[in-house]
C-alpha positions in Angstrom: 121.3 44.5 60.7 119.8 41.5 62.5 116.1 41.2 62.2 115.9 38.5 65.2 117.1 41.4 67.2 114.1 43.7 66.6 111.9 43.2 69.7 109.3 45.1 68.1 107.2 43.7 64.8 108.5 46.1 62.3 105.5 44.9 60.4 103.4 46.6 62.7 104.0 50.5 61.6 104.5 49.5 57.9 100.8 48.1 57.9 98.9 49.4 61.1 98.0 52.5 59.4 98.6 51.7 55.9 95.9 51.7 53.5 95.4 50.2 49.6 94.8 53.1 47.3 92.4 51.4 45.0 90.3 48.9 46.5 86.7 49.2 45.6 84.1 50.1 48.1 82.3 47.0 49.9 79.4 46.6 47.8 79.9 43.2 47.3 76.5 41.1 46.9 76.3 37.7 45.7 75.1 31.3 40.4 74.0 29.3 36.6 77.2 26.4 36.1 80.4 27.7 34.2 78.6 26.1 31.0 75.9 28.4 31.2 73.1 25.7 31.7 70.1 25.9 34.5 71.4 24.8 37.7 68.6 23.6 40.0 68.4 25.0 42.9 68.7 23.5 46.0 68.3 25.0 49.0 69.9 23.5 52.4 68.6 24.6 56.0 71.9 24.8 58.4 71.8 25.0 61.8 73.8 26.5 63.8 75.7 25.7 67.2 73.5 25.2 70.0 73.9 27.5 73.5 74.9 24.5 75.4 77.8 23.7 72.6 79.4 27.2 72.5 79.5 27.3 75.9 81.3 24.3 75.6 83.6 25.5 73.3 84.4 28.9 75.4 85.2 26.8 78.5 87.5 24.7 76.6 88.9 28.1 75.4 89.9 29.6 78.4 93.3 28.0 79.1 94.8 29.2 75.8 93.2 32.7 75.9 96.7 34.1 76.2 97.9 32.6 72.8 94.8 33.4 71.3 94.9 36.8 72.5 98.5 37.2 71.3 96.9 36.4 67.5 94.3 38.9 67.9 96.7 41.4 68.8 98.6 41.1 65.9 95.9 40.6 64.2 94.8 44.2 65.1 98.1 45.5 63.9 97.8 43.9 60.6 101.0 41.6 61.1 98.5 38.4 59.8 101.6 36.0 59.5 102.4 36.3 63.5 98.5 36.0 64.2 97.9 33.0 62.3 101.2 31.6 64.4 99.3 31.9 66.9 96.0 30.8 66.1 97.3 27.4 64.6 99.2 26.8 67.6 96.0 27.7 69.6 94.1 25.3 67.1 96.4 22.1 67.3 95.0 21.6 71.2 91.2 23.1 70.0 90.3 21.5 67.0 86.5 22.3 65.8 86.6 25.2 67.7 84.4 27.6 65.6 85.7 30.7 67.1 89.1 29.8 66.1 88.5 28.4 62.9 86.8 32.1 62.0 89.5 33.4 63.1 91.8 31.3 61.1 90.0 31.8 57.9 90.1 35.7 58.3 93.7 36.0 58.6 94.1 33.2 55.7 91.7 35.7 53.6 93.5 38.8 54.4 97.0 36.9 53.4 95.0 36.1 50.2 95.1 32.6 50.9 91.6 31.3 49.5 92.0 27.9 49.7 92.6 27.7 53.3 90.2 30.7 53.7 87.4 28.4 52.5 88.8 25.2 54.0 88.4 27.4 57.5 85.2 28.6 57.0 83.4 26.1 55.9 84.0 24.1 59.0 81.5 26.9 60.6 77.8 26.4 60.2 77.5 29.3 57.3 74.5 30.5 59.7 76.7 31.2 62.6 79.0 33.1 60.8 78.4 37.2 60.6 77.6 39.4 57.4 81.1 40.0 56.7 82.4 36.7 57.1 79.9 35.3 54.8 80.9 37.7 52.0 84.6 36.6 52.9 83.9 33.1 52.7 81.9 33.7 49.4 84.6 35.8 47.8 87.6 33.1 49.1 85.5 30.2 47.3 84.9 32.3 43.8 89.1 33.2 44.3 89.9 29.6 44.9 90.7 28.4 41.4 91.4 24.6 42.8 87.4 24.4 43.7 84.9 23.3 40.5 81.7 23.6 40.0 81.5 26.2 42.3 77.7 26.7 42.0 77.4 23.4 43.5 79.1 24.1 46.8 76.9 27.5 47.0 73.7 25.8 47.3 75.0 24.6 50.5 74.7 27.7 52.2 71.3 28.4 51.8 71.7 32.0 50.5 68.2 33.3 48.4 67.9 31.9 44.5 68.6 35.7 43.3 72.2 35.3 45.3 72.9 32.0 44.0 72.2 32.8 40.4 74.3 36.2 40.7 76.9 33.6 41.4 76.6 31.2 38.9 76.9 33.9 36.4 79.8 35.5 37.6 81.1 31.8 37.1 80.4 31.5 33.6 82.4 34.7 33.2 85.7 32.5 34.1 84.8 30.6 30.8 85.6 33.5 28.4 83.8 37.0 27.2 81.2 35.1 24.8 80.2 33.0 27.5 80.1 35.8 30.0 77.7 38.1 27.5 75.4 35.5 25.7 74.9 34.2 29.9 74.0 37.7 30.7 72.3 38.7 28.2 69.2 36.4 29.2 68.5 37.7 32.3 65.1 39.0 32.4 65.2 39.2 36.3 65.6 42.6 38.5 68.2 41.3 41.1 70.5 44.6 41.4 74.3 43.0 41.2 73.1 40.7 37.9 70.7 43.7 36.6 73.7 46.1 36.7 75.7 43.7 34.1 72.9 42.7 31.9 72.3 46.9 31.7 75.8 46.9 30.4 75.1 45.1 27.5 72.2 46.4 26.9 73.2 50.1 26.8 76.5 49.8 25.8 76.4 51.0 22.2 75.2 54.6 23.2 78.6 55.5 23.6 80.8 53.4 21.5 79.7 50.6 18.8 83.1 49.1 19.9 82.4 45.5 21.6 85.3 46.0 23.2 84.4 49.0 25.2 81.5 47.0 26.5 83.6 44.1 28.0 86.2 46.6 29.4 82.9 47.9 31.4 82.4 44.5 32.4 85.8 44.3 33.7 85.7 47.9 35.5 81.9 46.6 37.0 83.6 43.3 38.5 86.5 44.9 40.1 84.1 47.9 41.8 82.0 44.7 43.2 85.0 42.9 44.1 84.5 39.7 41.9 88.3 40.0 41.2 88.9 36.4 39.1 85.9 37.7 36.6 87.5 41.1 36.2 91.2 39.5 35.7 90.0 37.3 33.4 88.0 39.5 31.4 90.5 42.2 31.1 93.3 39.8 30.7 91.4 38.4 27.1 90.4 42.5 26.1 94.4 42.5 26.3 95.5 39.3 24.4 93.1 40.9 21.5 93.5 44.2 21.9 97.3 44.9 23.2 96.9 48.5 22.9 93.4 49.0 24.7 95.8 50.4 27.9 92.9 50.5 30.4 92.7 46.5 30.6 96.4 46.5 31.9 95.1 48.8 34.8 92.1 46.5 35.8 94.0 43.3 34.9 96.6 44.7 37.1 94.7 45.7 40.4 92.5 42.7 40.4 95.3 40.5 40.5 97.0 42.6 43.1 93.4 41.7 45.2 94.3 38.3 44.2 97.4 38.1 45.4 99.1 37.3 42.4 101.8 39.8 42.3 104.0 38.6 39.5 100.7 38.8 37.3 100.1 42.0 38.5 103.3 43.6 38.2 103.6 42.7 34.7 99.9 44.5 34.0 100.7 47.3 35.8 104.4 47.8 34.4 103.1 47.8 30.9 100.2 50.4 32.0 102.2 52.6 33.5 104.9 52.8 30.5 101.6 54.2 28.7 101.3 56.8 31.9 104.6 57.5 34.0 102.8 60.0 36.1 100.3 57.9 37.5 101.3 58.1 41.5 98.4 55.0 42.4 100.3 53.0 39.8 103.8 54.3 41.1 102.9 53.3 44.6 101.1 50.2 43.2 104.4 49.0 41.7 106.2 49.7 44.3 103.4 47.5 46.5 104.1 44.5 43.9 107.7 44.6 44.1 107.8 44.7 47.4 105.2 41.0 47.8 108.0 39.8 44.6 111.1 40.6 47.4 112.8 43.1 45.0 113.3 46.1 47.6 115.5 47.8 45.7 112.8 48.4 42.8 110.0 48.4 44.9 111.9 51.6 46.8 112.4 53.4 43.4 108.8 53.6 42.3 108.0 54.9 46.0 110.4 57.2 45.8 108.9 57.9 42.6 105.3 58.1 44.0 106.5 60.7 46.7 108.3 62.7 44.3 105.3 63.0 42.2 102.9 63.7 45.3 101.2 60.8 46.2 99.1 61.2 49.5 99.1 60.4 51.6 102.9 60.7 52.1 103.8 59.0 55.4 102.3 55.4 53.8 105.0 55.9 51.6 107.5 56.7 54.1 106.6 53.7 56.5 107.1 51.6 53.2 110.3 53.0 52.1 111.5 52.5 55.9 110.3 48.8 55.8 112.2 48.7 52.5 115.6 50.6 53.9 115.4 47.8 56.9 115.5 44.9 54.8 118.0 46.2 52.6 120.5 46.9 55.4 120.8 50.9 54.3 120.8 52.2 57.5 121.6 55.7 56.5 118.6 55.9 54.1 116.1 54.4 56.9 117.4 57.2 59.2 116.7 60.1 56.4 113.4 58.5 56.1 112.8 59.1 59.5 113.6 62.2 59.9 111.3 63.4 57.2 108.3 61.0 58.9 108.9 62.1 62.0 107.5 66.0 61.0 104.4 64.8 59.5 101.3 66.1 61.0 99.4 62.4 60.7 103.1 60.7 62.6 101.9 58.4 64.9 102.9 57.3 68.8 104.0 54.2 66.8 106.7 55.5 64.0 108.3 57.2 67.2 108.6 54.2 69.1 109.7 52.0 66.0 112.3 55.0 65.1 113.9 55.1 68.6 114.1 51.5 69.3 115.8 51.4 66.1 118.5 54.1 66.8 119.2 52.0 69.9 119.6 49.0 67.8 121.8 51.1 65.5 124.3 52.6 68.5 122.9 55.7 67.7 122.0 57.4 70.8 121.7 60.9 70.4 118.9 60.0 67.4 117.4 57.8 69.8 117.6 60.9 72.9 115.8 63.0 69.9 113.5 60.9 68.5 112.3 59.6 72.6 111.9 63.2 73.1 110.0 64.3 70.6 107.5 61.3 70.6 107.0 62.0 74.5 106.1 65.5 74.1 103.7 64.7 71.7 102.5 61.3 73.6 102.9 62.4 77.2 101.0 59.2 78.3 103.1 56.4 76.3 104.5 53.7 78.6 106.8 52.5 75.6 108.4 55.6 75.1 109.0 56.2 78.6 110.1 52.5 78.5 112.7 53.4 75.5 114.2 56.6 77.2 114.7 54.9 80.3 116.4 52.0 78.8 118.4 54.9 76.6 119.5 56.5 80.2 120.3 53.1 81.3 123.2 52.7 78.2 124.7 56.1 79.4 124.7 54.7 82.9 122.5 57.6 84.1 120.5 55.7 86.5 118.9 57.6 88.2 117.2 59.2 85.3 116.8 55.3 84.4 115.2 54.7 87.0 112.2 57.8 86.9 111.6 57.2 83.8 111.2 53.3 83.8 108.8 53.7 87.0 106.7 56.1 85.0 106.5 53.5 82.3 105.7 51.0 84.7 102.6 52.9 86.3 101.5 53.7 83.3 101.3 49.6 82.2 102.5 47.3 84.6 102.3 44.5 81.8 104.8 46.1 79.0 107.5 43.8 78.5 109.4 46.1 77.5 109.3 48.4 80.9 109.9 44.8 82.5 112.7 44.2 81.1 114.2 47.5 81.3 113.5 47.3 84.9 115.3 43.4 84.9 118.5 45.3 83.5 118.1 48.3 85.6 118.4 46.4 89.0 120.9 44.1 87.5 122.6 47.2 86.7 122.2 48.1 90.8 123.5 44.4 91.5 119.8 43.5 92.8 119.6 40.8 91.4 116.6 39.4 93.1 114.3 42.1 92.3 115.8 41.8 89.0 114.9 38.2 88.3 111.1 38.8 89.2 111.4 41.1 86.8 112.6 38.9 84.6 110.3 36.4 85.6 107.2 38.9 84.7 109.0 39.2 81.2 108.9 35.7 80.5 105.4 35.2 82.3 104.2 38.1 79.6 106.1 36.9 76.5 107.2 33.6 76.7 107.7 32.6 73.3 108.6 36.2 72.3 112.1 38.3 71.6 111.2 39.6 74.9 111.3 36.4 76.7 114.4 35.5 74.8 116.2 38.4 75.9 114.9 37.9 79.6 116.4 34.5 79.8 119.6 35.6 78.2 119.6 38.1 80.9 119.0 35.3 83.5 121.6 33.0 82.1 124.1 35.8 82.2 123.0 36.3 85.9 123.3 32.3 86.7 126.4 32.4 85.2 128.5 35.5 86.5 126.7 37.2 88.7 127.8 40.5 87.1 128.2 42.1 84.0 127.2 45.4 81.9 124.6 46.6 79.3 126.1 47.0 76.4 124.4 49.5 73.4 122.0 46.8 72.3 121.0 46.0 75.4 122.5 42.9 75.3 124.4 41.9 78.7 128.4 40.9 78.4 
C-alpha cells in the first residue's frame, strides 16, 4: 500500500485524539551548580519587543500566512513533523521573527527535541514569551544534556532566587543520589517544589529505614513535577544497586519515554512488566515504545494485549493498532480494526473519514458505501464525507448522485480540496473540461505543495495531454 497516495495525514486520527496514560499533571515550578556549591545570583532585566517592532514583524508576516497557517493546522492535529515543515520553510524568508520562532520551539518540544527547543526559544526575549512557554523552554534546557552549567544560563531569565535555586538543585541531582540528598538536605528555606524534596528526606524513615525507599520517593516526586532527567537518573542508579527494587524500572521507564529516549525506555519498561504481565498502562506503554523504535509488529502485540486486558480507553488503542496495520501493509487486519472502531460510542467524524478514504484506496467500495454512510448519519454536516461519497458515486459512474452530493460538500466548505477535486474529476468525467480546470486550479491554489495539488496537476496533465480519459478506483485518471 503506497503511503504517497494517502491524501489525508494518517497521522492525524492516530494522534488528534490520542492521549499519554501517564503523564503527570502540570505542576511544574522551577538552581545551586551540579557541584553543589553557592551560585551567585544574578539577576538580568530583559526587555521585551517594542509595539512598533511587532508590528513590524506581523506586516512582514502576512505574505506567508498561508504556510504558516498550514503549520498551525497540523499543528492542531498533532502531526508536529508536517508543521515544523512548514514553519522552517516559513522561517528561511522570516528569520528573527519571534512569533515563528515560538512556534518552532513548541513543535521541536512536543517532538522531544530539546536542543533545538532551547535553541528556538531563547531567540525570544524570555519576557515576551507566555507562562507555558516559559515552563517549556525551562524544562527543554534541564532535558538538553549537550548544555552545562545550566544554572548559569537560568540567571539569564530573570526568574525569582527561590526559582533559580529549585533549579540548581534539581541540577545537582544529575550528579548522583549522594549529591542529590546531602544538596537537599541543607535547605532551610520554604519555597514549595525544593520544600517538598527536602520533606522527603526528612520524613522518610517513618515508613521504611531503607535508604532506598527514600530515593525511589525522590524519583516518583521528579516525574509527578516533570523534572524527567532527575527522575531517570535517580531511578536508573536505585536499579544498578538494587536490580530487584521493580518500581525503579517503572519510573526509569516513563521518564525516559517523556524524554524521548525510547530504546531506554523500552528496556525499563520490558523488564518491569516481566515482574507484572497484567499491567494494561505498561502494555500500551510498550506498545507506544515499539512503535517510536519502528517494530510494528511488536508494538501491535502488546496493544492487542492492552485491549484484551481492558485498557480504556479502547479506541486509542484501536487508532494505534490501525496506524500499525497501515505500515505493515495488512490490509485485512486494518479493516477488522475498523469495523470494531467504527461502533464505539467516543468514534469520531475523523476515524470515518480516514476509514472510507481508505476503502477507496483499497478498491473496496462497498466498505467505503458503508463506512460514508454511517459517518454521514452521524455527522450530517461534514463536507468531507459528503466529499468521499460523492467521489465513491463518481467510481460507479453514478453521476448524478456524484454530482448532489459533491455540491452539498461544496456549500458546506467551498475551500476543501478534497470537494474541489472531486468536482475537477466530476466535470472531466462530463467532458467540461473548462469548469474542470478552475476546479483544478482552486485545488492547487488551496494546496499547492500538497497530495492534493499533486493529484490536481496529474489531472491537468492528463487533460493537456488527451483530452479524455476515465477515473479509475483510486481516483487516479488513465
Amino acid at each position: 500500500m503506497s503511503q504517497k497516495t494517502l491524501f489525508i495525514p494518517i497521522t492525524l486520527f492516530l494522534f488528534s485524539s490520542c492521549t499519554f496514560p501517564f503523564s503527570a499533571q502540570n505542576t511544574e515550578k522551577p538552581m545551586q551548580s551540579s557541584t553543589g556549591s553557592e551560585v551567585k545570583q544574578v539577576v538580568l532585566v530583559q526587555t521585551g519587543q517594542t509595539r512598533e517592532e511587532k508590528l513590524n514583524e506581523s506586516k512582514r508576516r502576512i505574505n506567508f500566512r498561508s504556510i504558516i497557517r498550514k503549520g498551525d493546522y497540523f499543528s492542531l492535529k498533532s502531526d508536529q513533523e508536517m508543521a515544523l515543515k512548514y514553519y522552517l520553510n516559513a522561517y528561511l524568508r522570516l528569520k528573527e521573527d519571534h512569533v515563528l520562532e515560538r512556534k518552532i520551539a513548541g513543535v521541536y518540544f512536543d517532538l522531544k527535541n530539546f536542543e533545538n527547543a532551547y535553541r528556538y526559544y531563547k531567540k525570544v526575549p524570555f519576557v515576551d514569551l507566555e507562562e507555558e512557554e516559559k515552563k517549556k523552554m525551562l524544562s527543554a534546557l534541564m532535558f538538553d544534556e549537550s548544555t552545562g552549567v545550566k544554572s548559569t544560563e537560568i540567571q539569564k531569565f530573570g526568574i525569582s532566587k527561590d526559582e533559580t535555586d529549585y533549579y540548581s538543585y534539581i541540577e545537582t541531582c544529575y550528579t548522583g543520589i549522594h549529591n542529590c540528598v546531602i544538596n537537599l538536605d541543607s535547605y532551610s528555606g520554604s519555597y514549595e517544589p525544593t520544600a517538598k524534596l527536602k520533606n522527603i528526606i526528612d520524613t522518610y524513615m517513618k515508613v521504611s529505614t531503607d535508604f532506598q525507599y527514600r530515593n525511589i520517593l525522590l524519583a516518583g516526586a521528579f516525574f509527578e513535577s516533570k523534572q524527567y532527567l532527575a527522575g531517570a537518573k535517580i531511578a536508573a542508579e536505585i536499579i544498578e544497586k538494587r536490580p530487584d527494587y521493580k518500581i525503579a524500572y517503572k519510573i526509569a521507564g516513563y521518564c525516559n519515554y517523556e524524554l524521548g529516549k525510547y530504546k531506554e525506555a523500552n528496556t525499563y519498561l520490558g523488564k518491569y512488566y516481566t515482574f507484572d504481565s497484567k499491567d494494561t498502562t505498561i502494555a500500551y506503554t510498550l506498545g507506544l515504545t515499539n512503535y517510536y523504535l519502528e517494530d510494528y509488529t511488536l508494538s501491535n502485540l502488546y496493544f492487542n494485549t492492552a485491549v484484551l486486558n481492558g485498557y480504556m480507553p479502547k479506541t486509542e488503542l484501536e487508532r494505534r493498532l490501525l496506524y500499525n496495520y497501515y505500515i505493515l501493509g495488512d490490509k485485512k487486519g486494518m479493516f477488522k480494526i475498523f469495523r470494531y472502531l467504527l461502533k464505539e460510542e467516543d468514534v469520531t467524524e475523523n476515524d470515518f473519514v480516514i476509514a472510507a478514504h481508505l476503502a477507496i484506496e483499497g478498491n473496496e467500495l462497498a466498505k467505503g458505501f458503508l463506512w460514508v454512510n454511517e459517518g454521514i448519519e452521524k455527522y450530517s454536516d461534514s463536507d468531507t464525507l459528503y466529499a468521499l461519497r460523492g467521489n465513491l458515486y463518481l467510481l460507479n459512474n453514478d453521476i448524478d448522485r456524484a454530482m448532489e452530493d459533491l455540491n452539498k460538500a461544496f456549500s458546506l466548505d467551498s475551500r476543501n480540496p478534497i470537494t474541489l477535486l472531486g468536482l475537477a474529476k466530476l466535470h472531466f468525467a462530463k467532458n467540461n473540461y473548462t469548469s474542470a480546470k478552475e476546479y483544478i486550479q482552486s485545488t492547487k491554489e488551496i494546496d499547492p505543495d500538497g497530495v492534493f495539488g499533486e493529484q490536481a496537476d496529474e489531472l491537468l496533465q492528463k487533460m493537456e495531454n488527451t483530452g479524455s480519459g476515465s477515473i479509475n478506483a483510486s481516483g487516479s485518471i488513465h
